[in-house]
VEXKE-902800 format. One record per atom (N, C-alpha, C): residue in three letters; x, y, z. Coordinates in steps of 0.02 Angstrom, whole numbers, plus 50000, padded with zeros to 5 digits. Layout:
// residues N
ALAXYZ;...
END
This chain:
// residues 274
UNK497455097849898;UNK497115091549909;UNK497445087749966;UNK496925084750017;UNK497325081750078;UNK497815077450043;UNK497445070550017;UNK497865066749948;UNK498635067549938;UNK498665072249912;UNK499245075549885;UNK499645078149931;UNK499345080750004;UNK499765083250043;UNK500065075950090;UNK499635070550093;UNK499975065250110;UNK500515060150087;UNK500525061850004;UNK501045060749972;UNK501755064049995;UNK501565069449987;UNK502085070350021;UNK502405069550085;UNK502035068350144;UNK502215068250187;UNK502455060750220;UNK502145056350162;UNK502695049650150;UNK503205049850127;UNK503305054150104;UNK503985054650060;UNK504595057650114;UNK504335060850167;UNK504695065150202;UNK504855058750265;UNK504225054150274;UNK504385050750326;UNK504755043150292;UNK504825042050221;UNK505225038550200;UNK505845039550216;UNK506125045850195;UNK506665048250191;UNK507075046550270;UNK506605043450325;UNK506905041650392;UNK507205035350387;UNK506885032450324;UNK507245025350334;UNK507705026350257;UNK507545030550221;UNK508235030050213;UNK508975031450246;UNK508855034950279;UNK509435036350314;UNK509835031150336;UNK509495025850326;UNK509915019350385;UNK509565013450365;UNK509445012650312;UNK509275006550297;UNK509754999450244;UNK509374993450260;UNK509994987050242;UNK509774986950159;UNK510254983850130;UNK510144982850068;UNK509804979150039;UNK509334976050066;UNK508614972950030;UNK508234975550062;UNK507624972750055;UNK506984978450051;UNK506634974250133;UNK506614978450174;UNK506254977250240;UNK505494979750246;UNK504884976050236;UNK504344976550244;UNK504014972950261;UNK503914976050343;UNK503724972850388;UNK503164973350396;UNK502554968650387;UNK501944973150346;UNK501374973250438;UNK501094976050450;UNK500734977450495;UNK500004983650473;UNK499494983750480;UNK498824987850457;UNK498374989350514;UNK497864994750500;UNK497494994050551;UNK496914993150541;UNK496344990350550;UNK495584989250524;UNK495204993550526;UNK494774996050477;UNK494135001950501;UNK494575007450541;UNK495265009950521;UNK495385016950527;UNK495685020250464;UNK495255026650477;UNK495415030750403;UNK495985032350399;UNK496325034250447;UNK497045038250449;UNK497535035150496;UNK498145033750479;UNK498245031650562;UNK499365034550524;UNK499645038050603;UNK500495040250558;UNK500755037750627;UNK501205034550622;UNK501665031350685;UNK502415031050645;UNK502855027650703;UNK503435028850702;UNK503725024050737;UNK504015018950720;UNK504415013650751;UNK505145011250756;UNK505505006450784;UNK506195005050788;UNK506184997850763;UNK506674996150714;UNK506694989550703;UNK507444986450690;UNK507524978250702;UNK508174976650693;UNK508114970850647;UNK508414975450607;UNK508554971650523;UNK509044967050518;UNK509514962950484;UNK510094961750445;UNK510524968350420;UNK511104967150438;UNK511404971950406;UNK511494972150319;UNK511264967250286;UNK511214967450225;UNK510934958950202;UNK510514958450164;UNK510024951750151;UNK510724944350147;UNK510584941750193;UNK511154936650188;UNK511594937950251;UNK511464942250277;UNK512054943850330;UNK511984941250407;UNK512574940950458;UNK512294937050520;UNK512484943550572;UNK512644950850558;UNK512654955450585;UNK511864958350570;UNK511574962550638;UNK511124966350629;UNK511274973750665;UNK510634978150634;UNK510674985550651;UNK509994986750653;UNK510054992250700;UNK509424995550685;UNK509135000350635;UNK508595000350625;UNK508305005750577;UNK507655007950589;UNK507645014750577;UNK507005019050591;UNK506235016650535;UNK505795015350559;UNK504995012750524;UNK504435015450529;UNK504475019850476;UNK503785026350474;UNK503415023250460;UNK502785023850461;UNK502035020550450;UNK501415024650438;UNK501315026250375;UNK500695029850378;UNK500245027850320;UNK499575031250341;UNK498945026650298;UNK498405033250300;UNK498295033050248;UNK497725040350243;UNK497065036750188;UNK496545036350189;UNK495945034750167;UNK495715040050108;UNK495585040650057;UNK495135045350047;UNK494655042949980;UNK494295047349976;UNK493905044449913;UNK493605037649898;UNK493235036849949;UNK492755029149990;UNK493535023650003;UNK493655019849979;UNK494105014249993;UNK494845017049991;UNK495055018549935;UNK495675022749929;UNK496115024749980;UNK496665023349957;UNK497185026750007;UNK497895026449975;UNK498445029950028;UNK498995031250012;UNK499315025950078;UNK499965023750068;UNK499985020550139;UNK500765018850137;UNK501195020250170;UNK501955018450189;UNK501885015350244;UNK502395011850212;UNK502525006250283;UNK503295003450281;UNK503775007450321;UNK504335004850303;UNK504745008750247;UNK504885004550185;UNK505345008850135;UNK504905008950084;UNK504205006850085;UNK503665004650037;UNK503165009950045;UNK503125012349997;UNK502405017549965;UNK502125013449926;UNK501485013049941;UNK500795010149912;UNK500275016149888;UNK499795014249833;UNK499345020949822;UNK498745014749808;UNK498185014049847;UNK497645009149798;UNK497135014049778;UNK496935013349711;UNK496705015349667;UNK495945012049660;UNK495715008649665;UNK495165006649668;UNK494845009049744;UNK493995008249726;UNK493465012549766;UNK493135005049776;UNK493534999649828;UNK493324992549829;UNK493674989749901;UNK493174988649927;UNK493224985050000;UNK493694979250016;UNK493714974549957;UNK493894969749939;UNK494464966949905;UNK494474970749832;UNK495274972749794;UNK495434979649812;UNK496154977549785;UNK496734982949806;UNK497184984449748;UNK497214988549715;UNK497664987549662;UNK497944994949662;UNK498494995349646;UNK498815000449628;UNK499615003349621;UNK499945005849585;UNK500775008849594;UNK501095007949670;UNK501825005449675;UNK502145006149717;UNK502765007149711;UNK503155009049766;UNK503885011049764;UNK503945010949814;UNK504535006149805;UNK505155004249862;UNK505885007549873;UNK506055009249930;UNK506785009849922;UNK507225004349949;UNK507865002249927;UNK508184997049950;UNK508855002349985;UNK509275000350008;UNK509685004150049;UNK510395001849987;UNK511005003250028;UNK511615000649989;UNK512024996050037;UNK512634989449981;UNK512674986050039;UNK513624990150003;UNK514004992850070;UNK514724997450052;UNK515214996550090;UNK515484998750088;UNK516104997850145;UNK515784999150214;UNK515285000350233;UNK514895001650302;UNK514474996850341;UNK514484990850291;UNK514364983550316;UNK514554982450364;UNK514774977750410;UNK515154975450479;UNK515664968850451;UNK515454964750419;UNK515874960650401;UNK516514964050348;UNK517034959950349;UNK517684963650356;UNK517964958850264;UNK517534957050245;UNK517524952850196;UNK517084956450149;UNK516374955350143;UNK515864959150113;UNK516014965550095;UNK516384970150151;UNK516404977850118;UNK516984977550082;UNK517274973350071;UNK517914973650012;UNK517634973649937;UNK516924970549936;UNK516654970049874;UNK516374976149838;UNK516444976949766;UNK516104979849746;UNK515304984749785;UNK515224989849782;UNK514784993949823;UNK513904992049784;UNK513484992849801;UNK512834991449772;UNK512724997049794;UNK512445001849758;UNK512245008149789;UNK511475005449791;UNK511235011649845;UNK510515010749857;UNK509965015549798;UNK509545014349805;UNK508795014549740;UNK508325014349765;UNK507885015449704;UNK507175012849728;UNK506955006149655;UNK506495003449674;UNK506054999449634;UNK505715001149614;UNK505144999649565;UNK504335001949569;UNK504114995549529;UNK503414996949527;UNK502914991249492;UNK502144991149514;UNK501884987449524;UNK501194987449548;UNK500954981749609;UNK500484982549633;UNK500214978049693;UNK499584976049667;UNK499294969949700;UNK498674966449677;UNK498364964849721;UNK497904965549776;UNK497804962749832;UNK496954958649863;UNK496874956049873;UNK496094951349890;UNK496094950949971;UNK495654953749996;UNK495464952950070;UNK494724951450074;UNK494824945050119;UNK494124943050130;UNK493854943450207;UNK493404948450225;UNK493244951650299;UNK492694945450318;UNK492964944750371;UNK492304943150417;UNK491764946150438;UNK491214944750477;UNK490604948050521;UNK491054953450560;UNK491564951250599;UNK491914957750633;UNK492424959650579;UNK492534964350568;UNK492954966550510;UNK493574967950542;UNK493764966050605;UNK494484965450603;UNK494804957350609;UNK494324956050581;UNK494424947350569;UNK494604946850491;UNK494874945650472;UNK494974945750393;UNK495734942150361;UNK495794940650310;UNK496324937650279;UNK496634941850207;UNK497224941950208;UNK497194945950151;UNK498154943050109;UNK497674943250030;UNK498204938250005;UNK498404944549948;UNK499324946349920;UNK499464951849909;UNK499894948849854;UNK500094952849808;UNK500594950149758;UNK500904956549725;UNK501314957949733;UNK501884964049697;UNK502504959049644;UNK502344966149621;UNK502834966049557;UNK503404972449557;UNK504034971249549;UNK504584975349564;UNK505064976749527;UNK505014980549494;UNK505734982649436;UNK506394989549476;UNK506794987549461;UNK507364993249463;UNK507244998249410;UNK507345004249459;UNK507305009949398;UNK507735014849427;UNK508395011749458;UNK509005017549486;UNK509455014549451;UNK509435006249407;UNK510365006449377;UNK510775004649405;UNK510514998549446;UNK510914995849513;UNK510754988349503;UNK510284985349507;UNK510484977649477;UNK509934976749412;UNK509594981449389;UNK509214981849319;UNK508834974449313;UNK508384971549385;UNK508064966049366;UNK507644968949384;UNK507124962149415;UNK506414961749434;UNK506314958249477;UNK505924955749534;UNK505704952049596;UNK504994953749594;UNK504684946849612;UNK503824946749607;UNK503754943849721;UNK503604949149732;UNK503254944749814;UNK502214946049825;UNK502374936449843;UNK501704936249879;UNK501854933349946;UNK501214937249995;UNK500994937250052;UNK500454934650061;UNK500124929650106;UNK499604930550147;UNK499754931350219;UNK499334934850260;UNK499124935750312;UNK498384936550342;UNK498574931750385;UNK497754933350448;UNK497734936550488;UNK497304938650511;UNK497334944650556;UNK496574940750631;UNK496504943250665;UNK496134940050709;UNK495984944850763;UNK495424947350799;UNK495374952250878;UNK495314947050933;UNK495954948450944;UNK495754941451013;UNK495544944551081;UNK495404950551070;UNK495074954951134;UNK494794961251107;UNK494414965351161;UNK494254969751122;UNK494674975651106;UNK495384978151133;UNK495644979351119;UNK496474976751078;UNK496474972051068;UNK497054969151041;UNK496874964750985;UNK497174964750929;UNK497154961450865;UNK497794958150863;UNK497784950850828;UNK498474947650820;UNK498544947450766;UNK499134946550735;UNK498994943350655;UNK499654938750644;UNK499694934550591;UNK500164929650566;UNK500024930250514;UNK500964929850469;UNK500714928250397;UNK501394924450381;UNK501244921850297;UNK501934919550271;UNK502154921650202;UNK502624920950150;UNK502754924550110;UNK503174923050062;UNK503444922950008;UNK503974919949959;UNK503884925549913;UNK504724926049881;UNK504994930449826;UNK505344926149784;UNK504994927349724;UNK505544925849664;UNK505874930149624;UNK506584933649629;UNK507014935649600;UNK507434934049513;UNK507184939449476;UNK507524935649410;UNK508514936549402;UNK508744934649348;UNK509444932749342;UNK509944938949368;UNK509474943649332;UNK510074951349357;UNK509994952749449;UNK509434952249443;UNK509404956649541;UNK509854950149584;UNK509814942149561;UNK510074938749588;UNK510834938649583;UNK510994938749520;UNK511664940849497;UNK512024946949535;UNK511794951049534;UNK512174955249578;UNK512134956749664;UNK511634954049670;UNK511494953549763;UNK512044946849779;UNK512244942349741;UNK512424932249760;UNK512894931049736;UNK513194934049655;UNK513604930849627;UNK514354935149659;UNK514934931249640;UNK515574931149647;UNK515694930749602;UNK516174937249557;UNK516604934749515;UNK517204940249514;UNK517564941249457;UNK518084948249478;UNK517694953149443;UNK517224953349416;UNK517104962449411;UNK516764964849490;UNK516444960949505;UNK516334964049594;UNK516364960849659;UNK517004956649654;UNK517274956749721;UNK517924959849755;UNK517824967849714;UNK518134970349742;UNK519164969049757;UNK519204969949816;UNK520004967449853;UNK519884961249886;UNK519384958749871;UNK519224951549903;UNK519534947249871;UNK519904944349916;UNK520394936649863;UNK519994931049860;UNK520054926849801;UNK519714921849781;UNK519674916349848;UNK520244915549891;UNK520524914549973;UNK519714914550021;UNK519454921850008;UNK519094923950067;UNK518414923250012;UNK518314924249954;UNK517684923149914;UNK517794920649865;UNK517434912749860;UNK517674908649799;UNK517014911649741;UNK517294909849689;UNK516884913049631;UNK516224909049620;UNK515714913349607;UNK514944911349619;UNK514594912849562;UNK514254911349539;UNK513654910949486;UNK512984911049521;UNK512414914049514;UNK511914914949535;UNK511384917449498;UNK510954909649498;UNK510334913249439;UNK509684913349481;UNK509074915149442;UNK508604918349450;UNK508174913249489;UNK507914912149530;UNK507384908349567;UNK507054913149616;UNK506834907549663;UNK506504907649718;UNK506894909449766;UNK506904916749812;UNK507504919149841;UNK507464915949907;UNK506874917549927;UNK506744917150001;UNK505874913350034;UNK505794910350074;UNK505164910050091;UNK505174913450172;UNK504724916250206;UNK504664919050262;UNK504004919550309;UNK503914918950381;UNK503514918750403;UNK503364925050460;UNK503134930650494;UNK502954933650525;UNK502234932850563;UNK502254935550631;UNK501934938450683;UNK501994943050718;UNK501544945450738;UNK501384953450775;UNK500684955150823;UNK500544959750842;UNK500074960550856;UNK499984967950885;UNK499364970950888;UNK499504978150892;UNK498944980250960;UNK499024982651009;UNK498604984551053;UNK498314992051062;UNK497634992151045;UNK497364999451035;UNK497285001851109;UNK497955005251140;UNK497575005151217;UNK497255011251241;UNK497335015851189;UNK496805021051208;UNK496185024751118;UNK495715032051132;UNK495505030051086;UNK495735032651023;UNK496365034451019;UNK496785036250974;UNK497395032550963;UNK497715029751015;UNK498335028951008;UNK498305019651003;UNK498885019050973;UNK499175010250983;UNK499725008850976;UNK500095004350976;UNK500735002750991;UNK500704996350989;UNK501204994450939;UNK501214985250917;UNK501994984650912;UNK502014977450881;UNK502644973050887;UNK502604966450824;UNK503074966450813;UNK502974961050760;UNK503914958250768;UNK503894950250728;UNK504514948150729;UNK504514944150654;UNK504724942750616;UNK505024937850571;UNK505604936750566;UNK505284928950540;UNK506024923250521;UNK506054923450453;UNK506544923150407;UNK506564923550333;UNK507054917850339;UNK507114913150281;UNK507574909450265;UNK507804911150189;UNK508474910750161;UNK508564910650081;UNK508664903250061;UNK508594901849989;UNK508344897249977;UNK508854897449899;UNK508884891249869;UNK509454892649827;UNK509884894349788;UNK509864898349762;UNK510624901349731;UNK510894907249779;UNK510324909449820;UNK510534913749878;UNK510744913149932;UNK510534906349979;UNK510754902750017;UNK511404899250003;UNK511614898049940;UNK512334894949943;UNK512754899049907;UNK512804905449898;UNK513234910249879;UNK513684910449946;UNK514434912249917;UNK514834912249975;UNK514564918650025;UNK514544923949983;UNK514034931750033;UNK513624927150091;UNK513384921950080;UNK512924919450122;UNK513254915150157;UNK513374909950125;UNK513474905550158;UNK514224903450179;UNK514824906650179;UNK515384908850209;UNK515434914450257;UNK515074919850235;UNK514964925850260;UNK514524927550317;UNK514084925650296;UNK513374926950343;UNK512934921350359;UNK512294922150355;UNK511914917150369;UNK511224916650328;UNK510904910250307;UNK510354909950276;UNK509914911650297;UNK509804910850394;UNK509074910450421;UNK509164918650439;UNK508524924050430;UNK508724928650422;UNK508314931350481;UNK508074935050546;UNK507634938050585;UNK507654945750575;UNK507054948250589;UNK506944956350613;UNK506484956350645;UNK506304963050703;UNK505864964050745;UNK505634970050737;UNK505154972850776;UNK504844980150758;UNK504634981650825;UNK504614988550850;UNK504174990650890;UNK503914996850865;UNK503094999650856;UNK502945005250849;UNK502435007350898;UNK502085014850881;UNK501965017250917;UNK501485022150880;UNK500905021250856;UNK500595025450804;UNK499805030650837;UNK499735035950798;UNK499135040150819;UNK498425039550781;UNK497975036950790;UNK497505036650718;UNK496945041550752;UNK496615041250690;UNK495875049150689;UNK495455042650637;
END
């Protein structure tokens, strides 16, 4: 089954960002309108770990396969999507994320003294509502995931919603803008924020004062991009976001001694569609 052979072959082009990816979840969301298939390959510069004021690069596979009228399979980043519904409109279906690890391979000379977070994946489900215009690459689309740990690494949950607009401001070029907020419960926050002695490591109380960190509202964030179809297969886009953390994450010493609240990444890709 094609299906099945594209499963896999997200799995193979996941496996690029694992190789080098930061310890929260980078999804940098970008789509393409009215194409069935489309597999690209991009460069992006992350945070070296959520909270941090060092960045790195990391590799951003992208692929999207159609089948079975609406349906599809679709990676983007460290995120596998499957929608399950045969609907123009909703989107629903299983996902899985991988998050990276934050270890002694950090850059800050403080942070990698701490306790190691190894890297995982998540899973849970997606919910999604898009409302198309007369031109159907005019459209808005409002998204909501749900995210559990299932590697044994901070054993919580995080819920993110998105909207984004999308717009053709020529006939070959589409823009889009969107914005976004995560709420994180007590454990995923607890172990990404808090300070205490079971995981700060050789870090002296000196260089990381002891922290408590509960469950809220982690982050709110805003992105833009835009993608230019310049031939009749190929395109190549760009996108940037600003993320800010917001409080118990924003005033953890990890953050706010260490690194920084206001958070950026950029993208460049370069994709083939049929």
């Amino acid at each position: 089954m094609k299906w099945l052979k594209m499963i896999v072959l997200s799995a193979v082009l996941m496996s690029l960002f694992n190789a080098n990816a930061m310890a929260s979840e980078v999804v940098l969301a970008g789509d393409v309108a009215n194409v069935p298939a489309v597999v690209g390959l991009g460069i992006g510069v992350v945070p070296d770990y959520l909270g941090s004021d060092d960045y790195k690069p990391v590799p951003l596979p992208f692929l999207k396969y159609t089948f079975m009228g609406e349906r599809y399979i679709k990676l983007a980043g460290p995120e596998l999507t499957v929608n399950v519904l045969n609907s123009s409109s909703f989107y629903l279906g299983p996902l899985v994320r991988y998050y990276g690890s934050r270890d002694d391979d950090v850059d800050d000379n403080v942070v990698k003294k701490m306790k190691e977070i190894d890297a995982g994946l998540s899973a849970g489900a997606f919910l999604a509502y898009e409302i198309k215009g007369a031109e159907p690459r005019n459209r808005v689309n409002f998204t909501l995931k749900f995210l559990a740990d299932v590697s044994d690494n901070y054993d919580g949950y995080m819920a993110d919603f998105d909207v984004t607009l999308w717009r053709k401001v020529a006939e070959k070029w589409d823009w889009f803008i969107g914005a976004g907020t995560t709420y994180a419960d007590g454990d995923y926050m607890d172990t990404y924020f808090s300070v205490n002695n079971g995981n700060r490591g050789s870090a002296t109380p000196a260089q990381l004062s002891n922290y408590n960190a509960d469950g809220g509202m982690r982050d709110v964030r805003i992105q833009t991009g835009a993608i230019w179809n310049f031939a009749q297969h190929w395109l190549v886009g760009g996108l940037v976001r600003y993320q800010i953390l917001l409080g118990d994450a924003k005033d953890s010493p990890v953050v706010d001694d260490r690194g920084d609240s206001n958070q950026m990444a950029a993208a460049l890709f370069v994709a083939y569609k049929w």
